[in-house]
N, C-alpha and C positions, 0 to 999 in steps of 0.2 A: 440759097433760097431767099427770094426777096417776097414780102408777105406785108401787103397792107393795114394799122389800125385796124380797121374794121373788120376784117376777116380773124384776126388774129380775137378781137375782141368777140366775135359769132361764135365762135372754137370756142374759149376759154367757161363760154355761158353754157354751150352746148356739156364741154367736158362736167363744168359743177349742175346741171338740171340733171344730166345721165350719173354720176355717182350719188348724188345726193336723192335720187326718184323726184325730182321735182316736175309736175306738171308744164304742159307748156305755158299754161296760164302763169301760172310762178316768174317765167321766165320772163313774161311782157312786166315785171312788178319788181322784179330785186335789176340793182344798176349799181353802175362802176363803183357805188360808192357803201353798196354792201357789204357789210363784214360775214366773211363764208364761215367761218364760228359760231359768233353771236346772229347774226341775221338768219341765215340761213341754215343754222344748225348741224354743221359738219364737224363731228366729232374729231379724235387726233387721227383714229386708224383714217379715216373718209379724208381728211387732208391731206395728208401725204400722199394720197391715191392720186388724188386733184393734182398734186405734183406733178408728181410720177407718172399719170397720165397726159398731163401738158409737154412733159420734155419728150414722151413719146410720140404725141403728133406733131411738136415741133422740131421734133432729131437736137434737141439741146439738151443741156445739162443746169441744173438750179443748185448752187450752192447750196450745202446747210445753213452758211451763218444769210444768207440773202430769204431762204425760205420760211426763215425765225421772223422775221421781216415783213415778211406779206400778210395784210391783215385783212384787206378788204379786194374785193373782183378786183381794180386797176391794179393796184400790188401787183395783183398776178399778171397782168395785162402788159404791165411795164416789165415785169419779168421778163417776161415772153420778148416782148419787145425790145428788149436791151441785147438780147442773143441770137434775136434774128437779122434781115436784113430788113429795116423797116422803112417803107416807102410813103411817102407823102400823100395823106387822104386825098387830097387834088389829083393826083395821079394816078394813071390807070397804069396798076401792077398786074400784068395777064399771068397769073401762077396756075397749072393745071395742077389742082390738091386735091382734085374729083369733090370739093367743097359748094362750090358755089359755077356759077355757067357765067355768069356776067360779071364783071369785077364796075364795082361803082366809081364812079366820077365823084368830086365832092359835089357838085351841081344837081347830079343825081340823087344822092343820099341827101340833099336838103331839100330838094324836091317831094320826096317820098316820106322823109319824116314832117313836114310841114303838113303835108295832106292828113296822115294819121295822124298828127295832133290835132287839125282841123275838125276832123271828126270827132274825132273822141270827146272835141272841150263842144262840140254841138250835142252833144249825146249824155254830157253832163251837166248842161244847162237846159234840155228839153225836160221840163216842168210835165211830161204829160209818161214820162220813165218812169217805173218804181224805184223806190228808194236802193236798191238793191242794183237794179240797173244803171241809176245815176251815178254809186259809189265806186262800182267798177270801170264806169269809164273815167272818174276821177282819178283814180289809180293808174288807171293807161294814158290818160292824159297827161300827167305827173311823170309818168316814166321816160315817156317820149321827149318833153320838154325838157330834163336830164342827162339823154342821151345825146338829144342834139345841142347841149349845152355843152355835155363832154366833149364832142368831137369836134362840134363846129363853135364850139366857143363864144355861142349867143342863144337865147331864148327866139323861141315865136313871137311877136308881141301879141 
């Protein structure tokens, strides 16, 4: 199975919003660098589920002493990643995982996180939002600039 960053990284968020009942809104707000305990509140039973249900859509196996180890979403991400076959975000890895219909280019996905950052930090500096609207897109715009720092290794400027 060869399984790109990204996808592996869509999965893994997907798996912790579905055990953990997280909103999708949640989902656009916690990033690689959440701790699934502390941050997001995943008791012991709810983590090992996260496990346990990682190695199931990934057909691997997670050691105990590696699983003691994972502290935050990339832990898990790298987990994932170290046992599967993991293909270079620049490369179009075509996996039919009934997951996703288009597999991303890295040109693509900085494409598309660029725009929704664009957004979001316009939508955080429009003075005419409510406080309440401003804050949330401050939150999306922070996550995104995160995301695309995790993957692609630089900010927006």
């Amino acid at each position: 199975m060869s399984i790109d960053k990204l996808t592996i990284t869509s999965k893994v968020h997907k798996i912790i919003r579905d055990r953990l009942h997280l909103s999708r809104e949640i989902d656009l707000v916690f990033g690689l660098d959440s701790k699934i305990k502390d941050d997001l509140g995943a008791d012991s039973l709810s983590f090992v589920e996260i496990i346990m249900e990682a190695e199931d859509v990934f057909d691997i196996e997670i050691e105990d002493e590696t699983a003691e180890k994972i502290i935050t979403v990339d832990d898990l991400v790298a987990a994932v990643g170290t046992r599967v076959n993991v293909g270079a975000i620049g490369g179009v890895t075509n996996v039919d995982d009934g997951f996703s219909e288009v597999p991303f280019t890295e040109e693509s996905f900085k494409n598309h996180m660029d725009s929704r950052i664009r957004y979001w930090r316009t939508n955080r500096d429009d003075e005419s939002n409510s406080v309440l609207e401003r804050a949330v897109a401050s939150c999306r715009y922070e996550s995104y600039q995160s995301i695309r720092l995790s993957m692609i290794g630089e900010a927006l400027p």
